[in-house]
C-alpha positions as CSV (number, residue, x, y, z in Angstrom):
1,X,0.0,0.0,0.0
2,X,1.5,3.3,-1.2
3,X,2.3,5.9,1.6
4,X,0.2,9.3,1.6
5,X,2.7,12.2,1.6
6,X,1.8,15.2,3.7
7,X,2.9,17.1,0.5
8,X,0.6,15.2,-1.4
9,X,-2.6,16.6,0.8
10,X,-1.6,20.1,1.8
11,X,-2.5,21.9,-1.8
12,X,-6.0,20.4,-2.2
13,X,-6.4,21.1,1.9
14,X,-5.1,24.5,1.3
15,X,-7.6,25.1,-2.0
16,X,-10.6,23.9,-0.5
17,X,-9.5,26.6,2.5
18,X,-9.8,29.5,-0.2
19,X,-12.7,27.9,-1.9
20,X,-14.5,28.5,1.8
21,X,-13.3,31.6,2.1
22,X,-14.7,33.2,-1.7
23,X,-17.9,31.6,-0.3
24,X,-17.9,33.5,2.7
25,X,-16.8,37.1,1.2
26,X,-19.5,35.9,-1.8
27,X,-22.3,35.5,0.6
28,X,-21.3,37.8,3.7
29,X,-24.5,39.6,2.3
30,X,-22.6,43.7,2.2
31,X,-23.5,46.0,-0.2
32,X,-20.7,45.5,-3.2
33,X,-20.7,49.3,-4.4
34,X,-17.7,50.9,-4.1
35,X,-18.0,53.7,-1.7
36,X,-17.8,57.5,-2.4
37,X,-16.2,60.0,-0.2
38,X,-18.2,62.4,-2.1
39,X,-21.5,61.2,-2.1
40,X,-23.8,64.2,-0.7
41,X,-20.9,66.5,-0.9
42,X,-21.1,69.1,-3.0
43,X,-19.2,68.1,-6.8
44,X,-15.7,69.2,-7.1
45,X,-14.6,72.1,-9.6
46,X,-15.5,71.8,-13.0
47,X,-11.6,71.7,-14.9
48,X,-12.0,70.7,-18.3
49,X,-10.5,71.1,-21.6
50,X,-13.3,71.7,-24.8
51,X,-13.9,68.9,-26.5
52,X,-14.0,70.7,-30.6
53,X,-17.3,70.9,-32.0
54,X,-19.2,70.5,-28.7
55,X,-20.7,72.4,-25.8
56,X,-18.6,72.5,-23.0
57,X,-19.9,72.7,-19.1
58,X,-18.7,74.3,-15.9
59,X,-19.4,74.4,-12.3
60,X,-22.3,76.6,-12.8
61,X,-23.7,73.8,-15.0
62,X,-23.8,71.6,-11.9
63,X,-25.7,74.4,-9.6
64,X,-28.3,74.8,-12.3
65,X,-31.1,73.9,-10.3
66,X,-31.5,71.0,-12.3
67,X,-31.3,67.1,-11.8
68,X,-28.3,65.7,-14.0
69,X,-26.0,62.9,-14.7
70,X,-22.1,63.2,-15.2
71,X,-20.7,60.2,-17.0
72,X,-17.2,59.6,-17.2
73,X,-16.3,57.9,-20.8
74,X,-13.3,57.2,-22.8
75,X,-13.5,55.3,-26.4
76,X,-10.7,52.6,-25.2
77,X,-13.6,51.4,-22.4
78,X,-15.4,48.4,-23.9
79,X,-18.2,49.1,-20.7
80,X,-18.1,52.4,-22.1
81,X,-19.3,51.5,-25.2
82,X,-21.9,48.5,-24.0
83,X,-23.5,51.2,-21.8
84,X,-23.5,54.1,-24.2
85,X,-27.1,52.7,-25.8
86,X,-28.5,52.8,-22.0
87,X,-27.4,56.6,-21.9
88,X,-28.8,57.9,-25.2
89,X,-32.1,56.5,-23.6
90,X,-32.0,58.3,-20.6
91,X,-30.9,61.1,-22.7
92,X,-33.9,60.6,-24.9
93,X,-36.2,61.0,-21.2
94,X,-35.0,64.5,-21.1
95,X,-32.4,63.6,-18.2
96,X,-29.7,65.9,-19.0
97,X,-26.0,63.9,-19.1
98,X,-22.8,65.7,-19.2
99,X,-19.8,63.7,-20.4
100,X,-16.1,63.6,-19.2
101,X,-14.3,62.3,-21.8
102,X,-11.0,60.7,-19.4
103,X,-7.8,60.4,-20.6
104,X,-8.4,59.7,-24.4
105,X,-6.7,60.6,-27.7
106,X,-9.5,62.9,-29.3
107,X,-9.6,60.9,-32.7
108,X,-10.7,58.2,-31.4
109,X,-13.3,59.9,-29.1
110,X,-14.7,62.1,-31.6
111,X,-15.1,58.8,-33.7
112,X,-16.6,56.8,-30.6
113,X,-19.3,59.7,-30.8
114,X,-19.8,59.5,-34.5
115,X,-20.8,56.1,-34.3
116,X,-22.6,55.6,-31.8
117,X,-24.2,58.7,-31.3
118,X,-23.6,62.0,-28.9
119,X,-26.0,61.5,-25.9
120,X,-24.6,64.3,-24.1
121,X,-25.6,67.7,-23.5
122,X,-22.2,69.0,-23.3
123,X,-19.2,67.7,-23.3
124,X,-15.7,68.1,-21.8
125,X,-12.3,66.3,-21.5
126,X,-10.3,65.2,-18.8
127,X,-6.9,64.4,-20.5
128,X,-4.6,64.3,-17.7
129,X,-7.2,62.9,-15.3
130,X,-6.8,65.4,-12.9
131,X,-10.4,66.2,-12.2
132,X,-11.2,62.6,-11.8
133,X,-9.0,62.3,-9.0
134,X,-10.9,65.3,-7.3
135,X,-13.9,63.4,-8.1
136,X,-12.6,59.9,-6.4
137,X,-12.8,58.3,-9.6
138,X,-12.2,54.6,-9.6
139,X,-12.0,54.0,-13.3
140,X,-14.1,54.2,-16.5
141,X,-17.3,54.2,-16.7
142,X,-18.3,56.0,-13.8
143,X,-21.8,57.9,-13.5
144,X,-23.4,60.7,-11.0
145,X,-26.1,61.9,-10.3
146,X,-25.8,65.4,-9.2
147,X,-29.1,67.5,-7.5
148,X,-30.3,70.9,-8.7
149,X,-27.6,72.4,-6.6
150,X,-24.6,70.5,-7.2
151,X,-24.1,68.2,-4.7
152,X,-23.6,64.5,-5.4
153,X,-26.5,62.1,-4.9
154,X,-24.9,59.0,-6.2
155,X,-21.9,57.6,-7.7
156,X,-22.2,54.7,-9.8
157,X,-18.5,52.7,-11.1
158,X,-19.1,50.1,-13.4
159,X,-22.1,50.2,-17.2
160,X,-25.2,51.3,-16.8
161,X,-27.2,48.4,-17.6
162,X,-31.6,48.6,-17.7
163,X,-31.3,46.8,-14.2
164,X,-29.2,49.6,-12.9
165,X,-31.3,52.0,-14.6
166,X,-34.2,51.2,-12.7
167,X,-32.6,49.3,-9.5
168,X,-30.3,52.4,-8.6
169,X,-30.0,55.1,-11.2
170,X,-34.0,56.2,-11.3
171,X,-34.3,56.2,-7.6
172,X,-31.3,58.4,-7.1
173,X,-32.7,60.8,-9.9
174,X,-36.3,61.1,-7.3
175,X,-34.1,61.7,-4.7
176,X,-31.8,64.6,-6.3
177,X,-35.5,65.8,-7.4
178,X,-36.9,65.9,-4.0
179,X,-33.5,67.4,-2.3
């Protein structure tokens, strides 16, 4: 009868420990949205560059009075480009978004815009990224919505899908319209 080597048992012994422990983080039940120092502070300064051809907003933009979203984009994001349909419709609604255009060559973002379409109201870039660290950004696509008076209601990292639409997006929006 062959001889079990301790060697022989300690990596499946050590993987089913890991396997436990994804099980438990997976199931611990927490909310899995990133947090935002900035949520129901007022937005950061407004510090773009013009994107040609396109209207360009500031920080009196964001104290308007009016409910908005800010959508941080670039064309190299493929979640950027699967969520860009769910923007044009919100768009379409009469929700005012304002795009950041982060850290992109402007070629290729003009052409992201040409084909599949311009959903925002105005438009600025962010080439450095130095308002997106103001802003706590995480990454690309990122999405707030920002109340009549500027302040930040939500921050949303990751594609705006239909379920985020109406599981987080549209219930944020009531707030910001009720604030």
């Amino acid at each position: 009868m062959a001889k079990i080597s301790p060697l022989m048992i300690a990596p499946p012994v050590i993987f089913g420990l890991f396997a436990v422990a994804a099980l438990v983080q997976l199931q611990d039940g927490s909310d899995d949205t990133l947090p935002s120092a900035r949520q129901g502070q007022a937005a950061p300064p407004v510090v773009l560059t013009e994107f040609p051809g396109k209207t360009l907003f500031d920080d009196a933009t964001l104290r308007d009075g009016e409910v908005k979203l800010v959508n941080y984009w670039a064309s190299w994001c493929a979640p950027c480009r699967a969520e860009h349909p769910n923007l044009e419709t919100l768009s379409e609604e009469g929700i005012p978004v304002y795009g950041i255009n982060y850290k992109d060559k402007l070629d290729n973002a003009e052409a992201f815009l040409t084909d599949l379409g311009d959903p925002y109201k105005a438009i600025g870039r962010d080439e450095q990224g130095r308002m997106a660290l103001d802003w706590g950004l995480y990454g690309v696509p990122e999405t707030y919505v920002i109340d009549g008076e500027g302040t930040i209601i939500l921050r949303f990292a990751g594609p705006i899908t239909q379920r985020v639409i109406e599981s987080t997006i549209r219930p944020a929006l009531e707030k910001a319209a009720g604030n």
